[in-house]
N, C-alpha and C positions, 0 to 999 in steps of 0.2 A: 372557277370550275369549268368543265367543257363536257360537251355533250353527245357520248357516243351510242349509236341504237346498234342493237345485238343484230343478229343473223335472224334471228326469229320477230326482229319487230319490222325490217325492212321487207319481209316475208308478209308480214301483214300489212301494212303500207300500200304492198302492189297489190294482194288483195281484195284491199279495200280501192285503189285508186282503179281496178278491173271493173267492180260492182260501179262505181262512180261514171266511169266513161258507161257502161250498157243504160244505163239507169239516168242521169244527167250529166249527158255529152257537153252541153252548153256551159255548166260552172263548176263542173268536175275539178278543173285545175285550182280553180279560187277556193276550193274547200281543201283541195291538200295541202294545196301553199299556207292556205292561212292554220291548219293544223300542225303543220311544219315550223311556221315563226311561234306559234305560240310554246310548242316543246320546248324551242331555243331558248325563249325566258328563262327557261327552269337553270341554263347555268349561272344569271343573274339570280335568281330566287328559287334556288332549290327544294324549298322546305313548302310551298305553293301548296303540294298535293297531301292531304291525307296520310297521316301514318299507317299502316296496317299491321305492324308486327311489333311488341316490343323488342327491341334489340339496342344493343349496345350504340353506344353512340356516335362511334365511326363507319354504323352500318346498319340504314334505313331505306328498308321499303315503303315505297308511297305509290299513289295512285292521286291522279287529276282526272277531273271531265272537261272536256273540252269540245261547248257543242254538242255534238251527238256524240263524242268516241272519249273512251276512258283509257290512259296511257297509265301503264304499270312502270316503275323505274324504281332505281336501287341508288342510291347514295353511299360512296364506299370513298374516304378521301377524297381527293378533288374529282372524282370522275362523276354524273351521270351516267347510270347507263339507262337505256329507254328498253323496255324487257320487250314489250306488248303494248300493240295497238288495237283495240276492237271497237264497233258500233256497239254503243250501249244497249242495243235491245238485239241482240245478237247473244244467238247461243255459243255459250262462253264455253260447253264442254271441248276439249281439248285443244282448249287456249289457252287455260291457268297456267301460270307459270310460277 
C-alpha cells in the first residue's frame, strides 16, 4: 500500500507544526517527524486504526491516536489516504471530515 495525505491533512500538519514551533521551539521537529514515521506504518499495517464506519470492504475509514493527535484515513484499494490531523483535545468543530 502507499500513503498519500490529502490537501486538507497537509493543512493540518503545518498547523499543527505552527502551534509546535510558538509553543515548543526545541522539540517541535522530533514531534512531527516522529508523527510523520508513525503514519508511514499504516502502509505496512493499515488496519492499525479503529474502524469508524461500517462500509464495504474495499472502503474503510479509520482513525489511530498517535500521541497526543488522532489521524483520520480512508482505505480505498491500495491507497491510504491520511484525511486529518488534529491534537486530541483540540476542538474538532470544522475538522470532521
Amino acid at each position: 500500500m502507499k500513503c498519500v495525505y490529502t490537501h486538507e491533512a497537509v493543512v493540518d500538519l503545518e498547523r499543527i507544526r505552527i502551534f509546535l514551533i510558538e509553543h515548543y521551539s526545541e522539540s517541535y521537529s522530533s514531534i512531527i517527524e516522529e508523527l510523520i514515521e508513525r503514519v508511514a506504518k499504516l502502509e505496512e499495517f493499515p488496519r492499525l486504526g479503529s474502524r469508524l464506519v461500517s462500509s464495504p470492504i474495499a472502503l474503510e475509514l479509520r482513525e489511530i491516536v498517535i500521541g497526543s493527535y488522532v489521524v483520520r484515513y480512508l482505505i480505498l484499494d491500495q491507497t491510504v489516504s491520511i484525511l486529518r490531523v488534529w491534537y486530541g483535545k483540540e476542538d474538532r468543530s470544522g475538522i470532521e471530515s
